[in-house]
C-alpha positions in Angstrom: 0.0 0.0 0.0 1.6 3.5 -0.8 2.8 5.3 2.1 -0.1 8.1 0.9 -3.9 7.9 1.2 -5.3 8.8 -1.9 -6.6 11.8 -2.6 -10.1 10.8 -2.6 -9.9 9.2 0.5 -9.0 12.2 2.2 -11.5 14.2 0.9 -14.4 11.7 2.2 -12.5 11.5 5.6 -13.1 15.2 5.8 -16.6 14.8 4.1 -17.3 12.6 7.0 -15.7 13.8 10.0 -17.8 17.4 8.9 -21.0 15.9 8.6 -21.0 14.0 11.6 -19.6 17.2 13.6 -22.5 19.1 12.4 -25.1 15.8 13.2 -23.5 15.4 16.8 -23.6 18.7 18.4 -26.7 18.4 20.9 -27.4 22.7 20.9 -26.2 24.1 17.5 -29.6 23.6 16.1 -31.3 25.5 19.3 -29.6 28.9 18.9 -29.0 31.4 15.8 -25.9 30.7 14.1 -24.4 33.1 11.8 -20.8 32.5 9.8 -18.6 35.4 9.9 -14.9 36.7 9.2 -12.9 38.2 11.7 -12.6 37.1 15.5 -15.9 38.8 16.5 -19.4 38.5 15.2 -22.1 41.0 16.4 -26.5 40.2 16.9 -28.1 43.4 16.4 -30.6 44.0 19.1 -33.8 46.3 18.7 -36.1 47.4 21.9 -39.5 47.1 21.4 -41.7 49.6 19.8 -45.2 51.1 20.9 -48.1 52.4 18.3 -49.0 55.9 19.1 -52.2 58.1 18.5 -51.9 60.0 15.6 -52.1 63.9 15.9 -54.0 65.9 13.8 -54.0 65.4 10.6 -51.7 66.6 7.8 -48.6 66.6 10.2 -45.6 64.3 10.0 -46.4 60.8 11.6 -44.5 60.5 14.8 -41.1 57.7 15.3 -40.8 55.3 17.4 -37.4 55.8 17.7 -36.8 52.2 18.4 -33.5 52.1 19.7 -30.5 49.7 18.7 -27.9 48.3 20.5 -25.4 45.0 19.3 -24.3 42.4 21.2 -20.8 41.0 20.5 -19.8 37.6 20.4 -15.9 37.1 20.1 -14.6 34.0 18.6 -12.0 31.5 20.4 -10.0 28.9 17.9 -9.8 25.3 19.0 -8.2 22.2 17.2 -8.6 18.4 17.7 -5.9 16.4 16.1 -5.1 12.9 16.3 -1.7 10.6 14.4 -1.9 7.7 12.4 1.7 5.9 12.5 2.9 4.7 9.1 3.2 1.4 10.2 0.2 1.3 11.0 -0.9 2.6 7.6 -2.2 -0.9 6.4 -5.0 -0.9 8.9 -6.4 2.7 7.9 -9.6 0.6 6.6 -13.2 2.3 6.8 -13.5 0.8 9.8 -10.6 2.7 11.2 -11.7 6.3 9.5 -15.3 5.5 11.0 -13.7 5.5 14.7 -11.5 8.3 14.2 -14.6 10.0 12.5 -16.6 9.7 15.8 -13.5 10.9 17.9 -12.7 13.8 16.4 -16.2 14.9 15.4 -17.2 14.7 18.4 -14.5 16.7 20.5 -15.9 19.2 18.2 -19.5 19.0 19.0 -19.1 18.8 22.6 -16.8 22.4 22.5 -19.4 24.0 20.4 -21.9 22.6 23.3 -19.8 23.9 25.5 -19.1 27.1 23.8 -23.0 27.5 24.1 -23.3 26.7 27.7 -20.8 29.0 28.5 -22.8 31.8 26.9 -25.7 30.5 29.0 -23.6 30.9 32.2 -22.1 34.4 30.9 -26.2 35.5 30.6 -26.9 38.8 33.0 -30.6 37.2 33.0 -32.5 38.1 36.2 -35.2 35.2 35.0 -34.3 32.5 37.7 -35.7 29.2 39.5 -34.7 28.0 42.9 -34.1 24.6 43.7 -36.8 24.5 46.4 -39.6 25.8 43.8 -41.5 22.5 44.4 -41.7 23.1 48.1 -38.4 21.1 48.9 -35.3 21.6 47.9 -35.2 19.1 45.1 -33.3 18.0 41.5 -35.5 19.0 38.3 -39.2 19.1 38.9 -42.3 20.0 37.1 -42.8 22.9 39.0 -39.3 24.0 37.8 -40.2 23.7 34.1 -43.7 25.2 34.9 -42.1 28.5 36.5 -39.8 28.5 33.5 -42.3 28.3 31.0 -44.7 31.2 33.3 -41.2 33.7 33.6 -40.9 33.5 29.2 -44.3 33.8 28.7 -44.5 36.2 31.2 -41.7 38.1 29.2 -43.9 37.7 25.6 -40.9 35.7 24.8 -41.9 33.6 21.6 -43.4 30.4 22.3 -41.5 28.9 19.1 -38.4 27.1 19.3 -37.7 27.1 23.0 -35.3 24.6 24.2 -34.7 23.0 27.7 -31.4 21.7 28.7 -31.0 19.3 31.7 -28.7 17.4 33.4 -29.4 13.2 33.1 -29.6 13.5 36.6 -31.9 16.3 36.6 -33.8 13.5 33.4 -33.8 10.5 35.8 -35.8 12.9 38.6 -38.6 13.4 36.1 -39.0 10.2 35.1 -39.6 9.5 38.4 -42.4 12.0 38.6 -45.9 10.3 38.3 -47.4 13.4 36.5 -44.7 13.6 34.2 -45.4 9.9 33.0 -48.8 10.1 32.5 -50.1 9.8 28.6 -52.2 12.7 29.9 -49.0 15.1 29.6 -46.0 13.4 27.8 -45.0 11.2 25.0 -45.3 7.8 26.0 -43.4 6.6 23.3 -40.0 8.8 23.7 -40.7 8.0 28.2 -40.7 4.2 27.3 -37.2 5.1 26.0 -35.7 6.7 28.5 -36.4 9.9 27.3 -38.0 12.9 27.2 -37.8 15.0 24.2 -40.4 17.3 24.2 -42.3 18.9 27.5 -44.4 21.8 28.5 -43.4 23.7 25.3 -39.8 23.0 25.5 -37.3 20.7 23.1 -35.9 18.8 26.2 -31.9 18.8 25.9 -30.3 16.2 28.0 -26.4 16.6 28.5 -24.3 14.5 30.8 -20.9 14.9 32.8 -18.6 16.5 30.0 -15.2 16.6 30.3 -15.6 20.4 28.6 -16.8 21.4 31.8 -21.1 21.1 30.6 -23.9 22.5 33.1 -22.2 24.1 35.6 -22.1 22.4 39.4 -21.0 24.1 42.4 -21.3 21.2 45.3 -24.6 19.4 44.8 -26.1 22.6 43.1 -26.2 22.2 39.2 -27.4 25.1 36.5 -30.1 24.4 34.0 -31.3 26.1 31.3 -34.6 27.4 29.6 -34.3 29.9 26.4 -35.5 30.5 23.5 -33.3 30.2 20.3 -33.8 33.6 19.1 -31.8 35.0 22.4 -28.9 33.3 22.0 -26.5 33.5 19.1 -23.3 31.4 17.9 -20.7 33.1 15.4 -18.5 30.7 13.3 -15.9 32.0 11.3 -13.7 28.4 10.7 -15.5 24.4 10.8 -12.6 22.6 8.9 -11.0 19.3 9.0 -7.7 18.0 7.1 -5.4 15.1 6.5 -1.8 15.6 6.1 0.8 13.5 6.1 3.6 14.4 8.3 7.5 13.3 7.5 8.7 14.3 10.3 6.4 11.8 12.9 5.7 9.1 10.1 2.9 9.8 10.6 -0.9 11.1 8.6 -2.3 13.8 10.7 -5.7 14.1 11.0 -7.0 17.7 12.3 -10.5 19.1 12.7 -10.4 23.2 13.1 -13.0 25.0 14.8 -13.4 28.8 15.2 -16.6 29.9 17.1 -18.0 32.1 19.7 -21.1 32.4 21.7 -23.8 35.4 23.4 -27.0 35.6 25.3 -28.9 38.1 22.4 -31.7 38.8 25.1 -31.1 38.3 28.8 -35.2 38.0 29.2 -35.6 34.6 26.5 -33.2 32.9 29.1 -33.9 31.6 32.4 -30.9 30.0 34.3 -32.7 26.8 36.7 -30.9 25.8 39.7 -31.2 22.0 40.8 -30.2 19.9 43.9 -28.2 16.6 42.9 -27.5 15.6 46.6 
């Protein structure tokens, strides 16, 4: 076998390692994403405008004057990069490319996650749910995902596309909830899973322990979150992924690039749900 993978080999490696980076990520889908150039990437954001009674007529109409202020995302760069010895060149099968496809694809899903989550964390939102909202202090509860769902609404934030992201702890403690079991509120189907996909309006999220850091835990006290996708927003200015070969180590080099960075767009679309995992 040549010491150099065919061209065409390469280019499906990257092929594949792309799509299944794009098809692993868990929150990329829940937020807006825009591609950008530069280390920065701004979401413009408009207050709210109020009609007005109109004057007498045959005078100018009167402006909102709807102000405008952008938030700015700036981007980090992160690699994951993995060697494939040149004696172990024969055994570069699809089998092999199919592992290092999962491994590298998803180091790269779970930073974009986490580059997500940290936005989450960075939000000033003042939209907030104790951990004792059930009447005891407690891991993730109905009530919890009710008072979420009352603070958006409450807000007018857009019932559309809202996303709830638990810990499988936080998962485990609703199944375990009689009411949340019942065919009378939940898919019986996704429950006899293990899972719980949709609830209460929300595109339920569940993320486990991540070596990224995931849903932040201080003690036994772990952060959830509510939002909607239109307040949070991802910039991406680099997804790439190539394979060189490398003289020097004997070695092919497989590299997936990633340059991203995440905001909260609205502070009141996000509501930040603590839980008790003692």
């Amino acid at each position: 076998m040549s010491i150099q993978l065919s061209d065409n080999l390469s280019k499906q490696f990257e092929a594949e390692v792309h799509h299944a980076f794009q098809s692993m990520g868990k929150l990329r889908n829940s937020v807006r994403v825009k591609n950008v150039k530069g280390n920065q990437v701004q979401f413009p954001v408009m207050d709210k405008g109020s009609a007005v009674t109109r004057g007498l007529t045959s005078t100018s109409i009167p402006l909102m004057d709807v102000a405008y202020t952008p938030v700015t995302a700036t981007l980090a760069n992160y690699t994951a990069s993995e060697l494939t010895d040149i004696f172990e060149n024969s055994q570069v099968s699809f089998d092999e490319r199919e592992e290092l496809v999962k491994v590298i694809a998803g180091a790269l899903a779970r930073r974009m996650d986490q580059i997500i989550l940290d936005a989450l964390a960075a939000s000033a939102t003042t939209n907030t749910v104790a951990d004792n909202i059930s009447g005891a202090v407690d891991n993730m509860t109905l009530a919890a995902i009710r008072e979420s769902a009352r603070l958006l609404d409450t807000g007018n934030v857009n019932k559309d596309e809202r996303t709830l992201v638990i810990h499988a702890k936080g998962l485990h403690n609703l199944l375990a909830d009689s009411q949340i079991t019942s065919s009378d509120f939940a898919n019986i189907k996704a429950l006899m899973d293990g899972n719980l996909d949709t609830f209460y309006g929300f595109k339920v999220i569940t993320i486990g322990d991540m070596a990224e850091g995931g849903l932040p835990l201080a003690t036994t006290s772990r952060t959830n979150y509510a939002f909607a996708r239109d307040a949070m927003g991802v910039g991406v200015n680099l997804e790439r992924v190539e394979v060189n070969y490398e003289p020097a180590y004997g070695a092919w080099r497989t590299t997936g690039f990633l340059s991203a960075g995440a905001a909260a767009i609205d502070d009141s679309g996000i509501v930040k749900i603590t839980t008790d995992e003692t």
